[in-house]
C-alpha positions in Angstrom: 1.4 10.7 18.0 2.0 7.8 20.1 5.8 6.1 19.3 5.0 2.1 17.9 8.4 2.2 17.4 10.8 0.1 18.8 14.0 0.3 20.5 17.7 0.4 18.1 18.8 -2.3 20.8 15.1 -4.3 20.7 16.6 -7.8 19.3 13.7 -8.1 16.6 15.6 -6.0 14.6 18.3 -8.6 14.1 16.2 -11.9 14.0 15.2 -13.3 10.3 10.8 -12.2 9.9 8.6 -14.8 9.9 6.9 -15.5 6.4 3.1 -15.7 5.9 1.1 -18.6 5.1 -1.1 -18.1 2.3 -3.9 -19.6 4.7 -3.5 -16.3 7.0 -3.2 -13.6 4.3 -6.6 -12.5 4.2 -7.1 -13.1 8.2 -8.2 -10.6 10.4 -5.0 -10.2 12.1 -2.8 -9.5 8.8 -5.8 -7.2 8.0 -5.3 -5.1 11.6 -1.3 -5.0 11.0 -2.0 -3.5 7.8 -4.6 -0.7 9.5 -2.1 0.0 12.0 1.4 0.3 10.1 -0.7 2.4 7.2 -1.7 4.6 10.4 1.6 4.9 11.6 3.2 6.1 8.3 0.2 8.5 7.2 1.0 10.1 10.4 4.7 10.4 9.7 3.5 11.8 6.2 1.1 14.5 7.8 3.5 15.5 10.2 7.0 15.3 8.6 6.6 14.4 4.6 9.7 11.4 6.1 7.2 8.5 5.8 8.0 6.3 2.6 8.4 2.8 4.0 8.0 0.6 7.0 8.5 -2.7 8.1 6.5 -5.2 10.5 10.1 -5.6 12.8 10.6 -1.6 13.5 6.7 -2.2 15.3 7.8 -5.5 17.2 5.8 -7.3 14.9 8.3 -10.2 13.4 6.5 -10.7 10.2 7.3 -10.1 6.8 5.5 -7.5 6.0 6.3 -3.9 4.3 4.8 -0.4 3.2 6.1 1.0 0.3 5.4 4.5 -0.8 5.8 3.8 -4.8 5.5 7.8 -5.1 8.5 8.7 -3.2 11.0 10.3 -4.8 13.4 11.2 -2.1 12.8 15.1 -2.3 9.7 14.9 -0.4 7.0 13.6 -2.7 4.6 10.7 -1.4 1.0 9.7 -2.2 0.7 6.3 -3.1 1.3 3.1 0.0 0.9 -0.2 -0.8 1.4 -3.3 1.6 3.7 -6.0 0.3 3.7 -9.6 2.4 6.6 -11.6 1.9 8.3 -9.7 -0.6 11.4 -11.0 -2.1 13.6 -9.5 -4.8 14.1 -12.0 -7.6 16.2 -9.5 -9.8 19.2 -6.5 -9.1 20.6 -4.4 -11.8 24.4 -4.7 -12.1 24.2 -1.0 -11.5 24.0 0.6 -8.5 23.7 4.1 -6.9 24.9 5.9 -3.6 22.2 7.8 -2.0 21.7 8.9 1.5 19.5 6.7 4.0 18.1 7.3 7.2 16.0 5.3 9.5 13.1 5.2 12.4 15.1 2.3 13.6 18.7 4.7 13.8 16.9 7.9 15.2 19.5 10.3 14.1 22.0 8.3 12.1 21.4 8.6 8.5 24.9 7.6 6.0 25.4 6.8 2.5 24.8 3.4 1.1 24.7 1.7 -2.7 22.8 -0.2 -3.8 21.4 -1.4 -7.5 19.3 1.3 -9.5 16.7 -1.5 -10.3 15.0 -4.3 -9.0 12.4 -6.9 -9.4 10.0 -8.2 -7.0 7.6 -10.7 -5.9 4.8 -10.8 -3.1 1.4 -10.6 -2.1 -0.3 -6.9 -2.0 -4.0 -6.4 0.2 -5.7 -3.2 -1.0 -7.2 -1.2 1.5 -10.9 -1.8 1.9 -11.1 -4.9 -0.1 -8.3 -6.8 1.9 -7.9 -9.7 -0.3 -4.3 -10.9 -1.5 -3.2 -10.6 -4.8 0.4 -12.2 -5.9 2.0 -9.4 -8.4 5.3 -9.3 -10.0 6.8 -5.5 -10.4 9.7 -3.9 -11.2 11.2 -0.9 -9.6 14.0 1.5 -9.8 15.1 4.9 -8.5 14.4 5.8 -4.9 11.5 3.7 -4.8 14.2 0.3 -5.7 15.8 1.8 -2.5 13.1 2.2 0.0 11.9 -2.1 -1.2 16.0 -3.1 -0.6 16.2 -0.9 2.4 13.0 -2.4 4.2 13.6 -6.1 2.9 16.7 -5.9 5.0 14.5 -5.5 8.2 12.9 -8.2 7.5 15.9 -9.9 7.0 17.4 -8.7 10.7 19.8 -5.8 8.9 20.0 -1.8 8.6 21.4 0.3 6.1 24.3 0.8 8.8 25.3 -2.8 7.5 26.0 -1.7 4.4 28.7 0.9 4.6 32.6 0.2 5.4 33.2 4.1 5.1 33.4 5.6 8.3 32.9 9.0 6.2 29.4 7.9 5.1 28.1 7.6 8.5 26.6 10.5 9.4 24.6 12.2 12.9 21.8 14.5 11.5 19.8 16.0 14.0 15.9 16.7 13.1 15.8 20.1 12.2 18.8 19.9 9.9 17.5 17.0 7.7 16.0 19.3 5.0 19.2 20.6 4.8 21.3 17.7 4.6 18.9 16.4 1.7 19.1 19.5 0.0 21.3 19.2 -3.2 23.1 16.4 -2.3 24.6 18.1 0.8 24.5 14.9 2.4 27.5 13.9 0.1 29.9 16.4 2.3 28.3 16.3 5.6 30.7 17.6 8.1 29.1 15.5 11.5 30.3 12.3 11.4 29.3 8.9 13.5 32.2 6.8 14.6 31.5 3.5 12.6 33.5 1.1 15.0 31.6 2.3 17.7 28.1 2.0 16.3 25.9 0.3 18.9 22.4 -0.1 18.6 22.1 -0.2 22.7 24.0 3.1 22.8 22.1 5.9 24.4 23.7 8.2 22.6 21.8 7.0 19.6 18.2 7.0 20.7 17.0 9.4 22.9 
C-alpha cells in the first residue's frame, strides 16, 4: 500500500490544524479527505488490525479532521470509523489511566502515557455515503477516550512523546514484536528503551 504518511521531522506535525468552516463541511473536498483517510486506515486494518485513529496532519493535510475507530479496544478489535471535524473535548475525568501508545507519526517508538479514563466531545461527523454534517455531542471512555485525546493532540501540533517525563516509558518496539509488547501488559516492563533527551523527530534512527 502506498505510504500517505508523512515524515516525523515534516513541520505539519507541530503547527496548530486549521478549523472548518461550516460553509465547507459538506464540500467536495472535505468529502475526498474523508474517502482517502477512511482508505488509508481500512488498509491499515486489513493488513495489521493497528488502524484505530488518524488525523488530517500525519497525511500533510493541516485540517482538523480525525478517524475514530469507536470499536477499538486496544487488544485488536475494530469495526466501527467515524469522521469527526473539529473536534474539541469540552469534558476530562479527574481520573486517568497509563496505557501504552504508539504512532504512524513515531514509526517504532511507542511509550506509556496517562491520560483521563473519560471524556466528552463536540464536533461535526459526515457519514459515509450521505456526506452531510451533523453536530453531536458524545461521551467516551476506555481506549476509545485515548485514541480522541491522542489524535486531538495532532491536530493541536503534539505527540504522545509530549506527554511522558519518564525516560523508562519510552520505549523502541520493532514491528514484529508489537503483539508481544501488547500482550498482557508487557509493555509495562519493556526492556528496550528510547533515550528521552535525545528524541528527535528529524533523527534517522527513528524513521526508516
Amino acid at each position: 500500500m502506498k505510504n500517505y504518511f508523512v515524515r516525523p521531522s515534516h513541520p505539519i506535525l507541530t503547527k496548530t490544524a486549521k478549523e472548518i468552516s461550516e460553509g465547507q463541511l459538506n464540500s467536495s473536498q472535505i468529502k475526498k479527505i474523508c474517502e482517502l483517510m477512511l482508505k488509508i486506515i481500512r488498509g491499515e486494518q486489513k493488513g495489521r488490525k493497528r488502524g484505530v485513529g488518524l488525523a488530517a496532519p500525519q497525511i500533510g493535510i493541516s485540517k482538523r479532521m480525525i478517524l475514530v475507530d469507536v470499536k477499538a479496544n486496544g487488544k485488536g478489535k475494530v469495526g466501527n470509523l467515524r469522521v469527526y471535524i473539529n473536534p474539541k473535548i469540552i469534558w476530562k475525568s479527574k481520573k486517568g489511566k497509563e496505557w501504552y501508545e504508539g504512532c504512524y507519526s513515531t514509526d517504532r517508538i511507542c511509550g506509556i502515557v496517562s491520560r483521563p479514563i473519560s471524556i466528552k466531545i463536540q464536533a461535526f461527523t459526515l457519514a459515509p455515503k450521505k456526506w452531510r454534517a451533523k453536530f453531536v455531542e458524545e461521551k467516551h471512555r476506555g481506549y476509545v477516550a485515548r485514541i480522541f485525546q491522542h489524535e486531538i493532540d495532532h491536530l493541536d501540533g503534539k505527540i504522545f512523546i509530549d506527554h511522558i517525563k519518564n525516560p523508562d516509558k519510552l520505549h523502541w518496539v520493532e514491528e514484529q514484536e508489537f503483539p508481544l509488547y501488547r500482550n498482557k501488559e508487557t509493555w509495562r516492563n519493556w526492556p528496550k528503551k528510547h533515550p528521552l533527551a535525545n528524541y528527535d523527530l528529524g533523527s534517522s534512527k527513528n524513521f526508516t
